[in-house]
PyMOL Python script that loads the backbone (N, CA, C, O; Angstrom):
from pymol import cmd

cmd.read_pdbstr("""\
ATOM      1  N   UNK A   1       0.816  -1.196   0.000  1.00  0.00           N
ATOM      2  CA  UNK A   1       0.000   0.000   0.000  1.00  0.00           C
ATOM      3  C   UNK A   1       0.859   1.258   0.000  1.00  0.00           C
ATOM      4  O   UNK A   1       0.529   2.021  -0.908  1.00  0.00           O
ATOM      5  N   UNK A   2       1.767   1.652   0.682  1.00  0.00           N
ATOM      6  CA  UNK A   2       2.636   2.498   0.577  1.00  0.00           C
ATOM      7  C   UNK A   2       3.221   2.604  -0.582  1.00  0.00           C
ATOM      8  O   UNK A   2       3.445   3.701  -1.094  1.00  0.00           O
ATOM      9  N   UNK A   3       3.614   1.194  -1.266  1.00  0.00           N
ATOM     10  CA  UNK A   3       4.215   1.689  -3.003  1.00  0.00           C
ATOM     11  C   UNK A   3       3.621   2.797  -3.635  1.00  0.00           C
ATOM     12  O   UNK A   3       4.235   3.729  -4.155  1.00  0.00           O
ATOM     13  N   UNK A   4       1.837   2.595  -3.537  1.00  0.00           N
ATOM     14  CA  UNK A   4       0.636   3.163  -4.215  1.00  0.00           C
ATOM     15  C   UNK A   4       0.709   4.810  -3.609  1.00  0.00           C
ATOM     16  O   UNK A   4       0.299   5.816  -4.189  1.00  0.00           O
ATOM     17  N   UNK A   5       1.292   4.731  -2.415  1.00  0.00           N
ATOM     18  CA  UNK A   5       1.149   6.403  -2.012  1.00  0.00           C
ATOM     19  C   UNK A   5       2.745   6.694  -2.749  1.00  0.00           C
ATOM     20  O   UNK A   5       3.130   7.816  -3.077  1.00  0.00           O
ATOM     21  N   UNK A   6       3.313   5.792  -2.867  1.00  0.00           N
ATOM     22  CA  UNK A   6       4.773   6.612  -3.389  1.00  0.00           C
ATOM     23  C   UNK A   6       4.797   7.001  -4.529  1.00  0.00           C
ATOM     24  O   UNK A   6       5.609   7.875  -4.833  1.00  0.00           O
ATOM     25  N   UNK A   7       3.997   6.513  -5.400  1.00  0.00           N
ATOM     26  CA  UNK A   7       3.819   6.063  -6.404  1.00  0.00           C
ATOM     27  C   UNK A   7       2.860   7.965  -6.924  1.00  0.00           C
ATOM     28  O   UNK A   7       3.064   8.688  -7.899  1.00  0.00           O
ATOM     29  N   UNK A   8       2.333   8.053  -6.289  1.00  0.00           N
ATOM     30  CA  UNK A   8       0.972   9.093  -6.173  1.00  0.00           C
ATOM     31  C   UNK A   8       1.605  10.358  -6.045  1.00  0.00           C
ATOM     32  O   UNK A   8       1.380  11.359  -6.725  1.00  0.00           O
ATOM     33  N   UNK A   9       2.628  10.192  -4.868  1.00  0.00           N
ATOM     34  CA  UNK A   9       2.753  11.350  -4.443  1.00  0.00           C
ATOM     35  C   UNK A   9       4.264  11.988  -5.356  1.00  0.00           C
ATOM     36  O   UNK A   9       4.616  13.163  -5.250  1.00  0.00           O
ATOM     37  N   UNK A  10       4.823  11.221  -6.004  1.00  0.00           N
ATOM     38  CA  UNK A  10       5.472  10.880  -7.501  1.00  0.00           C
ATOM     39  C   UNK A  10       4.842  11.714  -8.742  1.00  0.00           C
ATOM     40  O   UNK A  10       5.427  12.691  -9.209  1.00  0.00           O
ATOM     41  N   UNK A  11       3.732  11.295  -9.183  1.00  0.00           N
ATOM     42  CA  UNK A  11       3.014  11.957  -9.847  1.00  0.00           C
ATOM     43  C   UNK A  11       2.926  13.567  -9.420  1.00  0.00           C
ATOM     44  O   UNK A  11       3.257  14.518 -10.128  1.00  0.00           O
ATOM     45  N   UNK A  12       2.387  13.607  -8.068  1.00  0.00           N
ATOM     46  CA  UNK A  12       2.338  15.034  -7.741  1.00  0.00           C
ATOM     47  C   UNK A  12       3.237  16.175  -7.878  1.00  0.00           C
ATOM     48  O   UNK A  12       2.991  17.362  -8.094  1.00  0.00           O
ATOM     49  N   UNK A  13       4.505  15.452  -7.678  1.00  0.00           N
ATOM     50  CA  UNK A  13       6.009  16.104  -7.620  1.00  0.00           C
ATOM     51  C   UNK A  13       5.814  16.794  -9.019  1.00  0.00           C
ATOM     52  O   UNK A  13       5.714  18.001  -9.236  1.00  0.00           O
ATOM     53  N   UNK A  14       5.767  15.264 -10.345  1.00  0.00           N
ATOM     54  CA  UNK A  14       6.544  15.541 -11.536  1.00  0.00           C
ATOM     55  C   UNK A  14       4.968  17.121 -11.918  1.00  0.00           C
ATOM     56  O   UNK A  14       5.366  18.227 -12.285  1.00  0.00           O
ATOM     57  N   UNK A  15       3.842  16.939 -11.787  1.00  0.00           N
ATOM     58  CA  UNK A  15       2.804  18.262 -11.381  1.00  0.00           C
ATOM     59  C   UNK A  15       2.934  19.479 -10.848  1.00  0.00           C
ATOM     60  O   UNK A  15       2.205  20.448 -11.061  1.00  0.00           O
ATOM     61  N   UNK A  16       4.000  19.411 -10.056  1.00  0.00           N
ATOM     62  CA  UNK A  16       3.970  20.561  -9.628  1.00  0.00           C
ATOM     63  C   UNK A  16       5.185  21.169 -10.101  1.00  0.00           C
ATOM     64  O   UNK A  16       5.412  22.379 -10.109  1.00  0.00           O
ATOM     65  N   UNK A  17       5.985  20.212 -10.512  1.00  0.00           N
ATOM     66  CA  UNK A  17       7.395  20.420 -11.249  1.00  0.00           C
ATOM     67  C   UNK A  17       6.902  21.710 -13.045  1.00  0.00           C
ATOM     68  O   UNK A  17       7.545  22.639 -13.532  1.00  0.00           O
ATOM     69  N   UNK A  18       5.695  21.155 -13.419  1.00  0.00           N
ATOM     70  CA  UNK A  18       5.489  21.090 -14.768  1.00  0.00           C
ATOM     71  C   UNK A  18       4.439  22.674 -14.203  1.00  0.00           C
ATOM     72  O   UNK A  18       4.062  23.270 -15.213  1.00  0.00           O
ATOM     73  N   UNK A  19       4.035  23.262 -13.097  1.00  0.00           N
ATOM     74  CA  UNK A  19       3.318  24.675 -12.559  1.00  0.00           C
ATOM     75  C   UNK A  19       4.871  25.506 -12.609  1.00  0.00           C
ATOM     76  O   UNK A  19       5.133  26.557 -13.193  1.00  0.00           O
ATOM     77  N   UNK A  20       5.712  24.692 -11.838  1.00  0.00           N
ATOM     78  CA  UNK A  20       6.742  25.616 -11.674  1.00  0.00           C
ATOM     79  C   UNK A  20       7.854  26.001 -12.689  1.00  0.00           C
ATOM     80  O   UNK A  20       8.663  26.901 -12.461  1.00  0.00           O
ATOM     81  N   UNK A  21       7.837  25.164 -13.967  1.00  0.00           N
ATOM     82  CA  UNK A  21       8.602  25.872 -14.796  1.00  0.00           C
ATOM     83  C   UNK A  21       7.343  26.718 -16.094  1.00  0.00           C
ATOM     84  O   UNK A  21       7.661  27.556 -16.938  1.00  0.00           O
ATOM     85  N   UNK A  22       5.627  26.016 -15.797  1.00  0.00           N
ATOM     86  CA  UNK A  22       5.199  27.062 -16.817  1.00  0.00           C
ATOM     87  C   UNK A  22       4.413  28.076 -15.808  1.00  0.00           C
ATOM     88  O   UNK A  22       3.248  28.381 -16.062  1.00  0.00           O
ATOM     89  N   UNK A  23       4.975  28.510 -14.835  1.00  0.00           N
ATOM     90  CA  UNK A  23       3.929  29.221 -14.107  1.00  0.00           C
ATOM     91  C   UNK A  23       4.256  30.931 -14.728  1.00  0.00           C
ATOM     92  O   UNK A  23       5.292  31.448 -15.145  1.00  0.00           O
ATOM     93  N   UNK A  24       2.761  31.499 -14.543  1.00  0.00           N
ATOM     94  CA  UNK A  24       3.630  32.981 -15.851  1.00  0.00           C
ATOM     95  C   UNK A  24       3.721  33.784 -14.715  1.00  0.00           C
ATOM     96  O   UNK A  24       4.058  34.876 -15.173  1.00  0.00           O
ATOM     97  N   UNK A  25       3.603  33.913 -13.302  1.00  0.00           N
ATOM     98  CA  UNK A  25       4.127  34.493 -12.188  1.00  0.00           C
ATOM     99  C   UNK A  25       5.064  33.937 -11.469  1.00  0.00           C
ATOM    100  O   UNK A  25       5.351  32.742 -11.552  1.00  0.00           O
ATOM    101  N   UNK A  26       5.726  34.918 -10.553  1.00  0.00           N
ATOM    102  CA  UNK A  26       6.603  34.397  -9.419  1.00  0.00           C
ATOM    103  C   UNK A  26       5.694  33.896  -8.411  1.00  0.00           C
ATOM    104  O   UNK A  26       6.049  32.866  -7.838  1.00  0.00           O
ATOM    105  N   UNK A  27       4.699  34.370  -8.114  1.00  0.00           N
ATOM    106  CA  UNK A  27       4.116  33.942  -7.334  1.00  0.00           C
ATOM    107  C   UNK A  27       3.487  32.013  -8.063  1.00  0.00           C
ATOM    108  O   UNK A  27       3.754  30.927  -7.548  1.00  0.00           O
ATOM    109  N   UNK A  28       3.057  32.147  -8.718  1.00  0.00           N
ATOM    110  CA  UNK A  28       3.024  30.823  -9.151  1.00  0.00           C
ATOM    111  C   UNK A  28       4.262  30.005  -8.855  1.00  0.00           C
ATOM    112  O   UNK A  28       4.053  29.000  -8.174  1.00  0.00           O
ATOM    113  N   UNK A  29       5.501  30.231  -9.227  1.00  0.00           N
ATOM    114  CA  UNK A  29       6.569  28.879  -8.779  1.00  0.00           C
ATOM    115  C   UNK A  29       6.611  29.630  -7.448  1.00  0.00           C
ATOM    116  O   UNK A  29       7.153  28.665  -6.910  1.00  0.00           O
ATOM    117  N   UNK A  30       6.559  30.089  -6.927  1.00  0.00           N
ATOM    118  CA  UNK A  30       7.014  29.793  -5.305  1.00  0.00           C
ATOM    119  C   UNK A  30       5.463  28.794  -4.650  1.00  0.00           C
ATOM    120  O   UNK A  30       5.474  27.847  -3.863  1.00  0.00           O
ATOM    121  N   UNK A  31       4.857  29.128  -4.996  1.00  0.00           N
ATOM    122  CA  UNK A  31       3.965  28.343  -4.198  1.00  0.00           C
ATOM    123  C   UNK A  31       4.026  26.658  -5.065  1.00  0.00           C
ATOM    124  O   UNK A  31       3.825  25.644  -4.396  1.00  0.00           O
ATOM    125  N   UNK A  32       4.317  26.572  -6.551  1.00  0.00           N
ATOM    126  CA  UNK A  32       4.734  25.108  -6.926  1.00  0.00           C
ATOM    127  C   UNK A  32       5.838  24.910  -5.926  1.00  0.00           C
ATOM    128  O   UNK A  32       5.544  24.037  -5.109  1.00  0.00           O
ATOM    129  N   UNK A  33       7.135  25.507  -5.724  1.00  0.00           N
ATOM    130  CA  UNK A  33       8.041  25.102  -4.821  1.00  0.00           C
ATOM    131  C   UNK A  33       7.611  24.629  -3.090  1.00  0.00           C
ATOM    132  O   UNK A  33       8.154  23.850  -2.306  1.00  0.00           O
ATOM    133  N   UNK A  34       6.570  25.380  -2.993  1.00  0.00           N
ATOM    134  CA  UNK A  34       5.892  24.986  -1.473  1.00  0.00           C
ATOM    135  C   UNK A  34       5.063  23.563  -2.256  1.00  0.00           C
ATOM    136  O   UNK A  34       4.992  22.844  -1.259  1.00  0.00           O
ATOM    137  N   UNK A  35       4.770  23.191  -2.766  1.00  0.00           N
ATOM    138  CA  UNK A  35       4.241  21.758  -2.810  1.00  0.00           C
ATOM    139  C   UNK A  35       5.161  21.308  -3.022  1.00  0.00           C
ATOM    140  O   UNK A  35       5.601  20.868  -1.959  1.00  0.00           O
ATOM    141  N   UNK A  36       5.610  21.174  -3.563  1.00  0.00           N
ATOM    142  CA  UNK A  36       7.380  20.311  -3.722  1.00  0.00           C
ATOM    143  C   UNK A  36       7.727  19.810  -2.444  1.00  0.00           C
ATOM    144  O   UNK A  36       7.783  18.620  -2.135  1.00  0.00           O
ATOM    145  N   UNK A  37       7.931  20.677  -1.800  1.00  0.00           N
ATOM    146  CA  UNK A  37       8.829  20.762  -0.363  1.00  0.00           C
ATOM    147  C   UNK A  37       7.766  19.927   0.244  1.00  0.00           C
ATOM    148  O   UNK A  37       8.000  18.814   0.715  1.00  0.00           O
ATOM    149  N   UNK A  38       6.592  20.481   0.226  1.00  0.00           N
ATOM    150  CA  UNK A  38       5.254  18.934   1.759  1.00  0.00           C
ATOM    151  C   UNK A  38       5.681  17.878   0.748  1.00  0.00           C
ATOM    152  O   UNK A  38       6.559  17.072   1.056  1.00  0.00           O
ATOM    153  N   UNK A  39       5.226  17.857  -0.178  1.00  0.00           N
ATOM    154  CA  UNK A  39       5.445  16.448  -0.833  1.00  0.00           C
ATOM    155  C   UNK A  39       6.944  15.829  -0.467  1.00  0.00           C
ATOM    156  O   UNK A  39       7.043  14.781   0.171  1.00  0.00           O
ATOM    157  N   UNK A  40       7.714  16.325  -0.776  1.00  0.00           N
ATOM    158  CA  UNK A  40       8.771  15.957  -0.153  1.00  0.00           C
ATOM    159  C   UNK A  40       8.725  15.294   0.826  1.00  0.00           C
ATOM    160  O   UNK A  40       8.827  14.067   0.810  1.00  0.00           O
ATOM    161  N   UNK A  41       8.532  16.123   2.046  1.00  0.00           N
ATOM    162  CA  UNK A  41       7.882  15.639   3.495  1.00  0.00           C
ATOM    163  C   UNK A  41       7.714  14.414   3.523  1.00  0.00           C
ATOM    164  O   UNK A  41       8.274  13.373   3.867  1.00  0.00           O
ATOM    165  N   UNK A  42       6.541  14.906   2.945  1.00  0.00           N
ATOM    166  CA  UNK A  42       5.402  13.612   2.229  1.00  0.00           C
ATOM    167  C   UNK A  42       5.922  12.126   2.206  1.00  0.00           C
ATOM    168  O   UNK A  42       5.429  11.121   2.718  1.00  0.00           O
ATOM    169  N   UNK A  43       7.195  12.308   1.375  1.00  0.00           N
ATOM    170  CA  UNK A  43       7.537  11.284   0.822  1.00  0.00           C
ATOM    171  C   UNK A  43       8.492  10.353   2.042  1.00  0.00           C
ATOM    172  O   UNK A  43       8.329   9.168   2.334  1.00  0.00           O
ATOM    173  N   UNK A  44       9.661  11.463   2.697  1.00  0.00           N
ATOM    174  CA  UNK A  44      10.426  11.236   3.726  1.00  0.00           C
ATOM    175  C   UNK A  44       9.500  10.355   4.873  1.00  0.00           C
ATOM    176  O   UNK A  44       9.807   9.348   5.511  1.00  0.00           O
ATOM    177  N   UNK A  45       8.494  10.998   4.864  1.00  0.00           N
ATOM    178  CA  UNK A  45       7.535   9.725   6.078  1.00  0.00           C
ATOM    179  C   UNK A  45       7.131   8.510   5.310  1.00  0.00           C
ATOM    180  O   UNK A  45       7.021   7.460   5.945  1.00  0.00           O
ATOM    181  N   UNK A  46       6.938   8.514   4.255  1.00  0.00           N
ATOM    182  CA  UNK A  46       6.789   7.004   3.579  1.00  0.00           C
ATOM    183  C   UNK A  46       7.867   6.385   3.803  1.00  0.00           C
ATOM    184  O   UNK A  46       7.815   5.526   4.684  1.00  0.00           O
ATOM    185  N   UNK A  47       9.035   6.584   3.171  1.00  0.00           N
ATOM    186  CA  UNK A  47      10.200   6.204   3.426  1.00  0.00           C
ATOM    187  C   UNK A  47      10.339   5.750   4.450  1.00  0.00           C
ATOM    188  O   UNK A  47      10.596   4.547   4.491  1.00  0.00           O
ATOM    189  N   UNK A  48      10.217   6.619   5.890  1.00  0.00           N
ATOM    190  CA  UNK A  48      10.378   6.195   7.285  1.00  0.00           C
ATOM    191  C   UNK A  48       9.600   5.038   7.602  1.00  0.00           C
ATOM    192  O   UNK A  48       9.954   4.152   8.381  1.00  0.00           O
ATOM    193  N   UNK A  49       8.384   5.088   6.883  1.00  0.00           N
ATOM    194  CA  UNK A  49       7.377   4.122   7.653  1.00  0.00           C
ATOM    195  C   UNK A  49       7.921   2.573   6.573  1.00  0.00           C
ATOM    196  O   UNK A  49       7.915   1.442   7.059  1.00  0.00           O
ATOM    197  N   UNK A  50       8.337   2.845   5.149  1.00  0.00           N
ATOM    198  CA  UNK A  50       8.110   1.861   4.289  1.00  0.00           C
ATOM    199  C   UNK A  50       9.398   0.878   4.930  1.00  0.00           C
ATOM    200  O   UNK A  50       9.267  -0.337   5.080  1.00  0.00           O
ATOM    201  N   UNK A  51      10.991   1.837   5.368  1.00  0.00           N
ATOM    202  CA  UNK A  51      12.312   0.997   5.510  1.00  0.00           C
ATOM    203  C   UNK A  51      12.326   0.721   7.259  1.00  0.00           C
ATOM    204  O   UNK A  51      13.095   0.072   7.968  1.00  0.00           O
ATOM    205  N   UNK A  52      10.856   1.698   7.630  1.00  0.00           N
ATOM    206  CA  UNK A  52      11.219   1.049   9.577  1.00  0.00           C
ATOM    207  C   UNK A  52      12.388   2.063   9.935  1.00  0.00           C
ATOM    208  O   UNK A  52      12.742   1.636  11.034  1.00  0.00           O
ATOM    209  N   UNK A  53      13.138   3.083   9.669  1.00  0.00           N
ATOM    210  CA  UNK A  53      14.313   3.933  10.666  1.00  0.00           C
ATOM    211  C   UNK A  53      12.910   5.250  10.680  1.00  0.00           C
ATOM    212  O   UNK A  53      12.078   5.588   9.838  1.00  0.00           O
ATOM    213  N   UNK A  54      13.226   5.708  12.130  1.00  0.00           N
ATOM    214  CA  UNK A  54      12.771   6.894  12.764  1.00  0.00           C
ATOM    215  C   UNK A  54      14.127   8.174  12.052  1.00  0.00           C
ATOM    216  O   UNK A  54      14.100   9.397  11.908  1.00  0.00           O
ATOM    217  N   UNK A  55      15.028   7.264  11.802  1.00  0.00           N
ATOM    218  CA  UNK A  55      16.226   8.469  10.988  1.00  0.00           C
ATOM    219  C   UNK A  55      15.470   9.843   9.866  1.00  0.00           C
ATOM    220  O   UNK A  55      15.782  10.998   9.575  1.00  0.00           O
ATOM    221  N   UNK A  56      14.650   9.143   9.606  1.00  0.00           N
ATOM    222  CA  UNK A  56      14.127   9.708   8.245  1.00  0.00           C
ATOM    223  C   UNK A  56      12.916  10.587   8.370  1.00  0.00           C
ATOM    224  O   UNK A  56      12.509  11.328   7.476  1.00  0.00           O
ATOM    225  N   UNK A  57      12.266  10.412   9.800  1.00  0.00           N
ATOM    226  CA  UNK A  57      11.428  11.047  10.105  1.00  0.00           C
ATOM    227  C   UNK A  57      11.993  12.290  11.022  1.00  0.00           C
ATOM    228  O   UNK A  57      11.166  13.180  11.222  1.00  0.00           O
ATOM    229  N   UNK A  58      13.501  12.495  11.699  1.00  0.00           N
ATOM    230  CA  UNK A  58      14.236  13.763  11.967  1.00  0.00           C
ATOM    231  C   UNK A  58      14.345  14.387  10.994  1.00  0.00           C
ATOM    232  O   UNK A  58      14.192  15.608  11.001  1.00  0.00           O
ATOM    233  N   UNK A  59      14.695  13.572   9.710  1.00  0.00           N
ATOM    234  CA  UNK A  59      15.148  14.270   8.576  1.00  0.00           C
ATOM    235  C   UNK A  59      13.917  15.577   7.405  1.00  0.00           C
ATOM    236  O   UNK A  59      14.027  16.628   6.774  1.00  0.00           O
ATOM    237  N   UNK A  60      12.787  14.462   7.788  1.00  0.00           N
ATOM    238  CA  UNK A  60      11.979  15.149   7.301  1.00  0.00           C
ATOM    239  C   UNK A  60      11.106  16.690   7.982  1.00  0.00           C
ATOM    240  O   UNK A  60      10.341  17.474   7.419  1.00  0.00           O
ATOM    241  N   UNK A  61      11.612  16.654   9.343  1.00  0.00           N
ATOM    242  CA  UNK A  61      11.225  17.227  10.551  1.00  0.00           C
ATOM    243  C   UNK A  61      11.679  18.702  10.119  1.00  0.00           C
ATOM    244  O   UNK A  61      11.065  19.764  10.021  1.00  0.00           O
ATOM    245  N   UNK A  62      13.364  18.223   9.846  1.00  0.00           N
ATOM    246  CA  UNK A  62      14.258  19.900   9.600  1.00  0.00           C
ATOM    247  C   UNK A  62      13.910  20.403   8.350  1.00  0.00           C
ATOM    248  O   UNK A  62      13.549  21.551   8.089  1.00  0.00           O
ATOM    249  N   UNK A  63      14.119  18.933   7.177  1.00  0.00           N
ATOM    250  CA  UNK A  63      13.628  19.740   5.588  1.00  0.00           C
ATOM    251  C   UNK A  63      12.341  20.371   6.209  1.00  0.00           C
ATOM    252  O   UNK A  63      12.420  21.567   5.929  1.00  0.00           O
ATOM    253  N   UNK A  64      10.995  20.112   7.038  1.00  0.00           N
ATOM    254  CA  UNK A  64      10.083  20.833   6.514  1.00  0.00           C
ATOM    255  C   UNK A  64      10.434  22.070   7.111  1.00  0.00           C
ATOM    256  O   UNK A  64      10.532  22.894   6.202  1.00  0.00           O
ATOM    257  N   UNK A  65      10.708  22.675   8.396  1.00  0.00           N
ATOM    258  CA  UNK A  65      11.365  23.696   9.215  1.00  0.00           C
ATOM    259  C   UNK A  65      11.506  24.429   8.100  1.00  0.00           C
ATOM    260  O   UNK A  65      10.805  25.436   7.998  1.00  0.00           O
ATOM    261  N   UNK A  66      12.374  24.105   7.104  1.00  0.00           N
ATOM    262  CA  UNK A  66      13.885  24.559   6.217  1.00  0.00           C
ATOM    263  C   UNK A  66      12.923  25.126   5.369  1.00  0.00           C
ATOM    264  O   UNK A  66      12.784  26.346   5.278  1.00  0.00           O
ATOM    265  N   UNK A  67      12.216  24.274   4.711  1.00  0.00           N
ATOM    266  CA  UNK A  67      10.818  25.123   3.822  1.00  0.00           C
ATOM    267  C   UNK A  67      10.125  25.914   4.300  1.00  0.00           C
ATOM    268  O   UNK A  67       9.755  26.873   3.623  1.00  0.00           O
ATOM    269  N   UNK A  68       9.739  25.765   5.591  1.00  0.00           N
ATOM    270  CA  UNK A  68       8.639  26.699   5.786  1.00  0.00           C
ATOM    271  C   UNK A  68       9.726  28.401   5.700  1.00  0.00           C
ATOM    272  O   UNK A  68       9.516  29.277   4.861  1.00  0.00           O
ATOM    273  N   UNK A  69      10.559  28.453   6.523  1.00  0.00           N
ATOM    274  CA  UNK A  69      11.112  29.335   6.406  1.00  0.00           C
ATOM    275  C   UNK A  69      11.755  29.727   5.384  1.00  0.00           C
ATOM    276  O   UNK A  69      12.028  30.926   5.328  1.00  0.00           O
ATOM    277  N   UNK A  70      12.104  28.995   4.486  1.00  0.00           N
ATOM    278  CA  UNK A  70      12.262  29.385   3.174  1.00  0.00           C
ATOM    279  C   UNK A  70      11.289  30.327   2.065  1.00  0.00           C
ATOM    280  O   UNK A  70      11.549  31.367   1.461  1.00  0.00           O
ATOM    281  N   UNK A  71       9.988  29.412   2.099  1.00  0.00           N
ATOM    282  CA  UNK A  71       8.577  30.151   1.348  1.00  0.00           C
ATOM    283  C   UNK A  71       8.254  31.572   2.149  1.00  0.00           C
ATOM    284  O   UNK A  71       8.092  32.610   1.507  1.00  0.00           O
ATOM    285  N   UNK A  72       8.172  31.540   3.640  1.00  0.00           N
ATOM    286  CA  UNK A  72       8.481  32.774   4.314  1.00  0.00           C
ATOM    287  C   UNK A  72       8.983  33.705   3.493  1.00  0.00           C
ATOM    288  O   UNK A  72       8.302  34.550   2.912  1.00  0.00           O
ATOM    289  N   UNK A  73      10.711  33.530   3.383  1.00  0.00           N
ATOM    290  CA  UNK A  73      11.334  34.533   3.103  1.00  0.00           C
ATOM    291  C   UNK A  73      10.960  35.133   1.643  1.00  0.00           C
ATOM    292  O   UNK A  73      10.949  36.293   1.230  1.00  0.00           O
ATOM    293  N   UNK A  74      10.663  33.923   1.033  1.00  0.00           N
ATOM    294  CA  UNK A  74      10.349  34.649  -0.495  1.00  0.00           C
ATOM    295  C   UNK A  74       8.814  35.486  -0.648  1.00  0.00           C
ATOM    296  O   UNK A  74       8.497  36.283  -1.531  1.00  0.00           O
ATOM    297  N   UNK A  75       8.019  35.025   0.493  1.00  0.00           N
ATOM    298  CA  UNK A  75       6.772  35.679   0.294  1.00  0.00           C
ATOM    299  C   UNK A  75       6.653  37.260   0.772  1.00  0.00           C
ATOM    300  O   UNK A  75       5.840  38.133   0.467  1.00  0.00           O
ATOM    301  N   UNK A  76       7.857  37.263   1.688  1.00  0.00           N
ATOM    302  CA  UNK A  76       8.341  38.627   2.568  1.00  0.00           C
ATOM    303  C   UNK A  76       9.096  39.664   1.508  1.00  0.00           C
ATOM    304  O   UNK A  76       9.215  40.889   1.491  1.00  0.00           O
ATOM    305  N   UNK A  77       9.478  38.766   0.770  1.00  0.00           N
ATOM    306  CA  UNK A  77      10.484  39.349  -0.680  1.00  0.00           C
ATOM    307  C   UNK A  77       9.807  40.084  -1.617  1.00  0.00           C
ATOM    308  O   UNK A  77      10.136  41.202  -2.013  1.00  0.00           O
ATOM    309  N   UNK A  78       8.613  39.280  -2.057  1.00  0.00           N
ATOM    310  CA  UNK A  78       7.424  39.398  -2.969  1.00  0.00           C
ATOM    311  C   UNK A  78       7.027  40.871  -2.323  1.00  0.00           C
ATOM    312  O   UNK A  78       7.360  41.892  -2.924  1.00  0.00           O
ATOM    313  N   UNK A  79       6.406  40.929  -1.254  1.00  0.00           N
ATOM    314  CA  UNK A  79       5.906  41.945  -0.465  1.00  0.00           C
ATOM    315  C   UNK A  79       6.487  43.315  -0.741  1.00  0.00           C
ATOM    316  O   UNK A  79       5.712  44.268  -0.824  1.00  0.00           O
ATOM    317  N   UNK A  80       7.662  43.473  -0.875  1.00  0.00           N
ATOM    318  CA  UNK A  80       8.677  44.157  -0.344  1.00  0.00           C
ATOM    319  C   UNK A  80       9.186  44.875   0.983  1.00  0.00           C
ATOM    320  O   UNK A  80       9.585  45.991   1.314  1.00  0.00           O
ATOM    321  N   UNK A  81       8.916  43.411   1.666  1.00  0.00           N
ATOM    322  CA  UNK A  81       9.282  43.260   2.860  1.00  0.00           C
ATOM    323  C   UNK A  81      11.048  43.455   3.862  1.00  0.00           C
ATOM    324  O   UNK A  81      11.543  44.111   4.778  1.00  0.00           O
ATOM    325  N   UNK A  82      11.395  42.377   2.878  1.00  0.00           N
ATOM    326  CA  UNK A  82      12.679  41.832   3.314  1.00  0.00           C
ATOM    327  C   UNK A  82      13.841  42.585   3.006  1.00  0.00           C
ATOM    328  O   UNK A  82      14.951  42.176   3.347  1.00  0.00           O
TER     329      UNK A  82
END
""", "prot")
cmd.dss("prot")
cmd.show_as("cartoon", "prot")
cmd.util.cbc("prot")
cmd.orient("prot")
């Protein structure tokens, strides 16, 4: 069953991959790049749950941290915030 979510959430990636190079705003690829990044996530807890190490679920803990504050900064950018 997990193949089927890897499998899915695969699809979603190469989707959001295909927003973020035709998106005709910046604001369009930054927010494809924020699905990227959960999916990512996403994927890092399959992983964790599919191979059994809790390793992968720290890992996915900081990448998401790392994104959130990342999309932050660019949305603060956008603004003309930052």
């Amino acid at each position: 069953m997990i193949e089927i979510y890897l499998i899915l959430i695969g699809i979603a990636v190469i989707l959001s991959m295909y927003r973020f190079f035709r998106g005709p705003t910046t604001a369009d690829r930054i927010v494809a790049v924020d699905i990227m990044t959960t999916l990512t996530t996403g994927l890092m807890v399959l992983f964790a749950l599919y191979y059994r190490r809790a390793i992968f679920l720290d890992v996915a803990l900081v990448y998401a941290v790392l994104a959130f504050v990342g999309v932050i900064a660019f949305a603060r950018y956008m603004e003309g915030g930052l």
